[in-house]
N, C-alpha and C positions, 0 to 999 in steps of 0.2 A: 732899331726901335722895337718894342716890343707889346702887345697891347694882351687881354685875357677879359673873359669872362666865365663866369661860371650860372648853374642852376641844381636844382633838385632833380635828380633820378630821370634825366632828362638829353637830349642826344643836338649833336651841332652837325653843319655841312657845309662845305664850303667850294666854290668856283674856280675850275682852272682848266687850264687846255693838256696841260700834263702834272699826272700825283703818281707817287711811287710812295708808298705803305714804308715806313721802315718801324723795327720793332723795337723799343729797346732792352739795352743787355740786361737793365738793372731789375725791371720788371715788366715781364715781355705780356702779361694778361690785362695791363692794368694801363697802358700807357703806348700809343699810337703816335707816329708821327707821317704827316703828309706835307710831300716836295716838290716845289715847284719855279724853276729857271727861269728868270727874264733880264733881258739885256740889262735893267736896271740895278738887279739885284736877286736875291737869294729872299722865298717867301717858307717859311719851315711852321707848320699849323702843326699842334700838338694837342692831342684829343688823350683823354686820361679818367680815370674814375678812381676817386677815394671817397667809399663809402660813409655813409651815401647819395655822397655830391657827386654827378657830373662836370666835368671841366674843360673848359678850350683854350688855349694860349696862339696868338700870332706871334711869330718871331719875323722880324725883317734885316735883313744886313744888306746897304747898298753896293754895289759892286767898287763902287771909289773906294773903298777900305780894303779892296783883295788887291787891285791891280791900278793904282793912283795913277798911275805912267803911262795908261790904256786910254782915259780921257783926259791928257790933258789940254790937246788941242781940240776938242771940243764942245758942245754947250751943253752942260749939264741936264739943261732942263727939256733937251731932244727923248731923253732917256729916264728922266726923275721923273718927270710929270705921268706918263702911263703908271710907271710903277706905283708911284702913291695914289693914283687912281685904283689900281689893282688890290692894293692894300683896304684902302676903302672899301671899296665892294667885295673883298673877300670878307670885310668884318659884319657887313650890311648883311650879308647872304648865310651868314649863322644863325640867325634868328633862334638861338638857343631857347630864350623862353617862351619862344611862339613854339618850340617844336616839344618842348617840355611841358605844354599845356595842353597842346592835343594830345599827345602820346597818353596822358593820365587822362585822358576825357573819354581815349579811345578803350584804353586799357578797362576802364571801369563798366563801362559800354556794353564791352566784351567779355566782361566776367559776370555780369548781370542777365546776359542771352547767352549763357554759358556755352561761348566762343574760344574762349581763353583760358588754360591754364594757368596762367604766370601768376593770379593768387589764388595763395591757400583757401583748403574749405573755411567758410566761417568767419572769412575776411570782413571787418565792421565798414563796410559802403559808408553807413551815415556820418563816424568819425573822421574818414579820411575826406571828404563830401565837402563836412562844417570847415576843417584844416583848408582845404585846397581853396574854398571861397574869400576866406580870411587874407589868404596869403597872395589871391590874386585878387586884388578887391575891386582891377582892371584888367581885363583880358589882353595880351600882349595884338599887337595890329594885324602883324604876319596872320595870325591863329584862324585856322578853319571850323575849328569846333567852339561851339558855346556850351554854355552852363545856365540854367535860374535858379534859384533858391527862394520859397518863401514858406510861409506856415498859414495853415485855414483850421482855427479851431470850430469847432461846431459843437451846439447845445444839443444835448440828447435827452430824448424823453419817454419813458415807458421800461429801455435798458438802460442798464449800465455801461459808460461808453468803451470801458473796455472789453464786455462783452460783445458789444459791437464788429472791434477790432477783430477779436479772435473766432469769431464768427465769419467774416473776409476770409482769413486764414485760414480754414477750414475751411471752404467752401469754395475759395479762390478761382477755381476753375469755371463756376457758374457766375463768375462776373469777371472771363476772361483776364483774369488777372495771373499771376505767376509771384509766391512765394522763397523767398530765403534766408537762411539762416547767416546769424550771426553772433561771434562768441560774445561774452557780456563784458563790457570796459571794466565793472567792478566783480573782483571774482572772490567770492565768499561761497557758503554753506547754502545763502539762500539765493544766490545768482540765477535767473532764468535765462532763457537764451533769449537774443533780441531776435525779431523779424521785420524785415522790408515787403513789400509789394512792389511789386514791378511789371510793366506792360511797355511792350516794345512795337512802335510802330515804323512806316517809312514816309517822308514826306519829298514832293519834287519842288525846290525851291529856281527862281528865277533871277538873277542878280549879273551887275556888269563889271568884269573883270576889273585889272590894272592897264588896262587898253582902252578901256570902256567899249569893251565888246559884252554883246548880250552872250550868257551861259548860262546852263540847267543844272541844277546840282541836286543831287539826291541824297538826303541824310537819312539816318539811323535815329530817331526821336523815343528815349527812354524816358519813361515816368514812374518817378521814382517813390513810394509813397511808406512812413516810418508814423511810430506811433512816438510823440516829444515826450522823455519820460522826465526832461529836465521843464515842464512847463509849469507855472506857479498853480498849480489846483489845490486851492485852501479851501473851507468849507461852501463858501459862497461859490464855489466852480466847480461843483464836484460831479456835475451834470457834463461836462462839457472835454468834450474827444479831442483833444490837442496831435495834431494831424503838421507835422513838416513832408515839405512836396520838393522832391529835386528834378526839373527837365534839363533834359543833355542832350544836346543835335551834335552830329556825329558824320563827317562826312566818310560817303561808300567810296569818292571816286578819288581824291585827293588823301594822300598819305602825309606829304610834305606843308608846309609852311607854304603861303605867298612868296614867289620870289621876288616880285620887287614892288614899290609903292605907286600906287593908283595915280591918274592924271589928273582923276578929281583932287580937290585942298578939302580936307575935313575940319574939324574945329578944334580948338580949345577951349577946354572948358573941368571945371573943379570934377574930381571922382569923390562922388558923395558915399561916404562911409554910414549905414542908414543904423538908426538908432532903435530901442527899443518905445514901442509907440502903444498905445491902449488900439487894441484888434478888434473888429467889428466880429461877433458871435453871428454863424447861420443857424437859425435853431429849427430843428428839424422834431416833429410828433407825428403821430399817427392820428388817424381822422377822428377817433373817438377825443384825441384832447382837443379843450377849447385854444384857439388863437389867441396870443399875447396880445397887448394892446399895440397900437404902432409906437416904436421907441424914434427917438432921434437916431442922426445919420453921424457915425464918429468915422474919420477915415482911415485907413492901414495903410503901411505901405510894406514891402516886401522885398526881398536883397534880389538883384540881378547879378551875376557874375559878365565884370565887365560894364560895372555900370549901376547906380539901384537906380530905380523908376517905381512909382507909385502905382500901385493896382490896388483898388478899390473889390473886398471881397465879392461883391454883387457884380462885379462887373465880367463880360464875358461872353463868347461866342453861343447864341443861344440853338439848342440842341431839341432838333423834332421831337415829342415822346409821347405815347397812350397817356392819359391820366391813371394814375395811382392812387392809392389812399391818403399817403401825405402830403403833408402840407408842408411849404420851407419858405421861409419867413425869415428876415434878418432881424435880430433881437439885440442890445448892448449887454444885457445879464439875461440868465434862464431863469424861465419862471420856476419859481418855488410851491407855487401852489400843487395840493396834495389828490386836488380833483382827477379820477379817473385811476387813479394809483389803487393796487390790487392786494390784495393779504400777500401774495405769492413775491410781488415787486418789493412788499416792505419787508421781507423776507433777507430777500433777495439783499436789500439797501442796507438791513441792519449787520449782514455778513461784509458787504463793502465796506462798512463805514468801520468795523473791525481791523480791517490792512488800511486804514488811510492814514493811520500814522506812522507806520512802515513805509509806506507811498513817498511821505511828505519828504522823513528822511533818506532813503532811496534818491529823493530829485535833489534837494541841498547838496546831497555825496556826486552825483551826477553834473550838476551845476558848474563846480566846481572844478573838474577835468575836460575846460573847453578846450584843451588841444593848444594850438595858437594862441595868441591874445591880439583881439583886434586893435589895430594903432587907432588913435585917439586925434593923428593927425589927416587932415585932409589935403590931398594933393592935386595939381593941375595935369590931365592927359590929354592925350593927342588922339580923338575919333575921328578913323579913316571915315571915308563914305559909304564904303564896304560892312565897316561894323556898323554905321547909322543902320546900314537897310536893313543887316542880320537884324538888328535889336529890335525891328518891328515884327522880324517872322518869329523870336523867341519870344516876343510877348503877346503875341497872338497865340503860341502853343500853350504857356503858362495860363494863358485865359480858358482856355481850353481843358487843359489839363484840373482847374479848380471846377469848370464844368464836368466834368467825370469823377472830378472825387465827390461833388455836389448829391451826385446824382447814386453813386459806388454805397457812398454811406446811407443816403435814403433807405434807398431797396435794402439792404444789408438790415437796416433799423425794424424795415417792418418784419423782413423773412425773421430775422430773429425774435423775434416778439411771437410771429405766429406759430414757430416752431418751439417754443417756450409751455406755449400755450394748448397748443396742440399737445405735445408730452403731458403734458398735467390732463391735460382730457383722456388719453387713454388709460394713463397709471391712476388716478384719482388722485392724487399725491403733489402737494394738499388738493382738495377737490377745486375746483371752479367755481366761482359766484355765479350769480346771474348774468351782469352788468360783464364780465368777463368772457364769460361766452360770445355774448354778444359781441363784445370786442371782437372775439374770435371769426367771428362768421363775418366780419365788415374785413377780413384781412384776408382771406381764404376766396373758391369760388363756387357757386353753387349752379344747378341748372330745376327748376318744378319737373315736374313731370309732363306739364303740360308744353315744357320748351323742349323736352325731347321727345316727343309724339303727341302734335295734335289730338291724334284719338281719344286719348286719356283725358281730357278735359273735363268731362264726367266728374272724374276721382276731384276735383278743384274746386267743388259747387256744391258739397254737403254741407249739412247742419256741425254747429259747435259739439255738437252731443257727438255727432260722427266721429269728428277727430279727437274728441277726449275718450271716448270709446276705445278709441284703436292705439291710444296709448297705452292705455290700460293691459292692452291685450300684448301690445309691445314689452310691458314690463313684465308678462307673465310667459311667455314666452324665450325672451332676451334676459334672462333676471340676471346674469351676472357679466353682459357685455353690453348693457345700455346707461345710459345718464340721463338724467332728467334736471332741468333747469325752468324755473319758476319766480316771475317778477317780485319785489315785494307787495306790491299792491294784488297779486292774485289775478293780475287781467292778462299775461302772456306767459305761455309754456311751450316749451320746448322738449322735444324728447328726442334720444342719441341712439339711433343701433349702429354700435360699431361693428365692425369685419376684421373681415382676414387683413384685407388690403390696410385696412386703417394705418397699421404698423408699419408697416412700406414706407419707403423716401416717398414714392405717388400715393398718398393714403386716400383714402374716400369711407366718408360714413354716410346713412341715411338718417333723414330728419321730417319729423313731425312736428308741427308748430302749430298752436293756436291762440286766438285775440279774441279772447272775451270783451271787448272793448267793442271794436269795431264785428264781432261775430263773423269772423273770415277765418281759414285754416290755411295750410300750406304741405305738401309735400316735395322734397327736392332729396335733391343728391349733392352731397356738397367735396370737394376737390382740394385738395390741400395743394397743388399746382393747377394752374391752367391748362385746362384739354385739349394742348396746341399738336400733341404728337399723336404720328400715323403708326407705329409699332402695334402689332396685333396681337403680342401678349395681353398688354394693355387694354387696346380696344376690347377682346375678349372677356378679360376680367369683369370691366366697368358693364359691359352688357349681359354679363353675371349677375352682378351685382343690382340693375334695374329691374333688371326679370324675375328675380327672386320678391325683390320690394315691390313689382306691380301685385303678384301674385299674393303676396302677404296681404295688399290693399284689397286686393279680390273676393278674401279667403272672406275678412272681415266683414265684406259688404255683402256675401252672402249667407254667414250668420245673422245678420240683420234684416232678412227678406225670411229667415226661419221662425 
C-alpha cells in the first residue's frame, strides 16, 4: 500500500526506531528516501521537492509478499496489527500542513525582525500575508503558531490620511515602530514603493499540553500594520486612512508541530469564510474640531486565521494614557463639514483631490490582483482544545494591537498637523490665520513666566497698554524674525519672536499675548515638544533663551519708569 501527501514550500517528519537516508540515483538534491524494518514489513517514506510543492509519500510492502513460506504456520495478525498501527502513526506524525504553516509564519516573523535571510529585500509581507490567510482559512491542529487578519479604517481630520501614514514612516522610531520596504505588485513609470510597519513584541503564554499538563510557552507577537491601497475611497471617503493589521504569535520554544492529539475532544463546527461587511469608521480630530453628532452602532467583523470571530472596532483592552488633545470617537461616515479647515489644509485638499483619480484607478488595478481567490464554499473543522485557548490569547492581542494603532495614528494626526503648522509659522509660507495659530498653540506646550520663576510674577500683572507696548517694541526690534497674529474682532493678539532654536526638531519661540476683552496679558515660552528631557544642551539653550526674554521684558519696563 501506499499512501502521500503533499503542501506548499513546506517540510514532513516522520517516527521510527531506525531511518537510513538513501538518496536517489535519478535526482539526488530533490528526492529523499527513509527506511525503516519491522517484522511486519518494509516502511520506505519518500520526501521530495518539485517546485514549488513540498511532497511525502508512505510506501509499505508486507513482509507476506517477500517470504509467503516464513508465515505460514502463523497468525497474521501477531505481526500485521503493529505494523498497520506503525503505518498509521507514521502518517499522523507528518503533520505536513501543520509544519508548512509554522515554518511560513516563522519565516515571515523572522524576515520582519530581520532574523532571516531566506527572503529577498523588498519581499511584499502583505501579498504573501492576504495568499496564506486565504489558503488557510483554518489553521491545521498540530500548528504552534497563529495568524489574525483584520482592517481598522479611521476617519482623519485636519490631514490628509495619507499624510498621516507617511508621517508614521518617517518618524517611525518615535512611536517605537519599525519600517519596511516593499517592491510595488504593479510595476509601471509611476509605481511607488509600498511600506509596512512593524513592532515586534514577546508574550509568556500559559496552556495545557496533549497530556493536559500545564506549560509556559513564550511567543514572538509581530504587528503588522500596511496602509489598504485596494480600499474603496470614493469621494465620500476621502477622509478616511484605510489601515489592514496582521498579528502573528510565533513560538521561541517549539520548532516542531504537536506531536500527537490532545486528551481533551474539541468541537465541530462550520470554518466561517467572513465576507465583506460595512466597517465601523474611528474618527479621530484634533480638539479645535467640533465633535460629530453620536452616530448609530454598525458592527465589523474581521478574518482570524484559523477561524473568523467578530471584533467590534471599539472593542478592546483599554490602555492607561495622559490626556492629549484629541478626541476619538466612533463615527459611520466622516464629517464633511469645512469648520475649522485652514487656507493651508484647502491647499493642501485641492493638491489631493488632483491624484484621486489616479488613486481610484491604482486601487481598481490593485483590487483586482488578489493573489488567491477565496472559496465561496464553507467547510466543517475540527477545533482542538489547544486552538480553542490559543484563539482567546490571539484575540486579546488583536484587541490590543487595534488599541495601538488607535492610539499610533492619534498622536501621529496631531504631531502631523503641528509640525505642518509650525513649518508655516517659521517660513510664512502661506502665512498663518489667526484661528490657526491658535490651533497651533492648543497642539504644542507652553510654560508663563510665572511657572518658571515665581519671582517673575510681577511681569503677569500689568496694564493692556504694557503688553501692547512691548509688542511694539518686539516688532521693532525683531522686524524680520517675529509674527504677529490678531483676532478679527480686534480683542486678541498675539505676537511671535522666533529663535535660533525655533528651527530645531526641539523648537521654542517666545510669546506675547494680549485680551483686550478680558484686559489680561500673558507671557510664555512655548515648546514644540514637551520638556520631559534632562540633556543639558538643551536645558542650556531654553535657559538661553528665558534670560534673554526676561531681560527684553526688563529692558521695557524700564523704559516705561523713563
Amino acid at each position: 500500500s501506499a499512501t502521500s501527501s503533499g503542501g506548499i514550500g513546506g517540510g514532513g517528519s516522520s517516527s521510527g526506531a531506525s531511518r537510513r537516508p538513501v538518496a536517489s540515483t535519478k535526482s539526488r538534491q530533490k528526492v529523499v528516501y527513509l527506511q525503516k524494518s519491522l517484522r511486519g514489513g518494509l516502511l520506505i517514506f519518500e520526501i521530495g521537492f518539485h517546485e514549488p510543492f513540498f511532497y511525502t509519500k508512505l510506501h509499505a510492502l508486507e513482509a507476506q509478499r517477500w517470504y509467503p513460506f516464513i508465515y505460514q504456520n502463523t497468525n497474521p495478525k501477531n505481526f500485521m496489527t503493529p505494523f498497520l498501527e506503525e503505518c498509521d502513526n507514521v502518517k499522523i506524525l507528518i503533520h505536513l500542513h501543520s509544519f508548512t504553516y509554522d515554518y511560513h509564519l516563522r519565516t515571515v516573523a523572522g524576515y520582519i525582525s530581520r532574523r532571516s535571510s531566506l527572503l529577498g529585500e523588498g519581499f511584499h509581507v502583505v501579498s504573501f500575508l492576504e495568499d496564506f490567510v486565504k489558503y488557510y482559512s483554518k489553521g491545521p491542529n498540530y500548528a504552534r503558531n497563529f495568524i489574525y487578519s483584520g482592517s481598522l479604517p479611521i476617519c482623519i481630520k485636519g490631514v490628509s490620511p495619507q499624510q498621516v501614514f507617511n508621517y508614521i514612516l518617517l518618524n517611525k522610531g518615535t512611536y517605537n515602530m519599525d519600517g519596511i520596504k516593499m517592491e510595488p505588485l504593479v510595476l509601471d513609470s509611476d509605481s511607488e514603493t509600498d511600506h509596512i510597519l512593524v513592532q515586534i513584541s514577546s508574550r509568556r503564554v500559559q496552556y495545557r499540553d496533549h497530556q493536559d499538563a500545564k506549560r509556559v510557552d513564550e511567543f514572538d507577537v509581530s504587528l503588522i500594520i500596511s496602509y489598504d491601497e485596494c480600499y474603496a475611497n470614493g469621494e465620500s471617503q476621502k477622509n478616511v486612512l484605510p489601515l489592514k493589521y496582521y498579528v502573528l504569535m510565533t513560538s521561541k520554544r517549539d520548532m516542531l508541530p504537536m506531536r500527537s492529539m490532545e486528551k481533551k475532544q474539541g468541537n465541530f463546527r462550520t470554518v466561517v469564510v467572513p465576507t465583506t461587511a460595512k466597517k465601523n469608521l474611528l474618527l479621530l480630530s484634533t480638539n479645535s474640531d467640533p465633535p460629530p453628532t453620536q452616530p448609530p452602532n454598525i458592527s465589523s467583523a474581521t478574518v482570524v486565521g484559523g477561524g473568523a470571530v467578530d471584533v467590534g472596532v471599539g472593542a478592546g483592552v483599554f490602555i492607561p494614557r495622559a490626556p492629549t488633545p484629541p478626541m476619538v470617537q466612533q463615527a459611520v461616515l466622516p464629517d464633511h463639514s469645512t469648520e475649522g479647515h485652514d487656507s493651508g489644509a484647502d491647499s493642501e485638499e485641492a493638491s489631493e483631490e488632483s491624484k484621486s483619480s489616479d488613486t481610484s484607478v491604482k486601487s481598481q488595478i490593485l483590487s483586482k490582483l488578489t493573489g488567491i481567490r477565496r472559496e465561496s464554499v464553507n467547510y466543517v473543522g475540527y477545533y482542538s482544545a489547544h486552538e480553542e485557548a490559543m484563539k482567546t490569547v490571539i484575540q486579546s492581542q488583536a484587541r490590543m494591537a487595534e488599541e495601538r494603532i488607535t492610539l499610533l495614528v492619534r498622536d501621529a494626526m496631531v504631531d502631523c498637523k503641528r509640525d505642518q503648522l509650525w513649518t508655516r509659522l517659521l517660513t510664512n509660507s502661506p502665512p498663518l490665520a489667526f484661528q490657526e495659530f491658535v490651533n497651533l498653540t492648543s497642539l504644542v506646550h507652553s510654560d508663563t513666566l510665572e511657572e518658571l520663576d515665581p519671582s517673575l510674577a510681577p511681569l503677569m500683572n500689568k496694564s493692556t497698554g504694557w503688553y501692547e507696548n512691548l509688542a511694539k517694541l518686539v516688532i521693532n526690534k525683531y522686524a524680520s524674525s517675529h509674527r504677529q497674529y490678531t483676532d478679527p474682532n480686534g480683542q486678541v493678539q498675539h505676537t511671535v519672536i522666533l529663535t535660533e532654536s525655533s528651527h530645531e526638531m526641539t523648537g521654542t519661540f517666545t510669546l506675547v499675548s494680549v485680551n483686550y476683552a478680558t484686559k489680561e496679558g500673558n507671557l510664555a515660552i512655548v515648546y514644540r515638544e514637551p520638556q520631559h528631557t534632562t540633556q543639558s544642551s538643551l536645558v542650556s539653550a531654553n535657559s538661553k533663551i528665558i534670560e534673554e526674554f526676561v531681560e527684553f521684558c526688563c529692558f521695557h519696563l524700564w523704559t516705561q519708569l523713563l
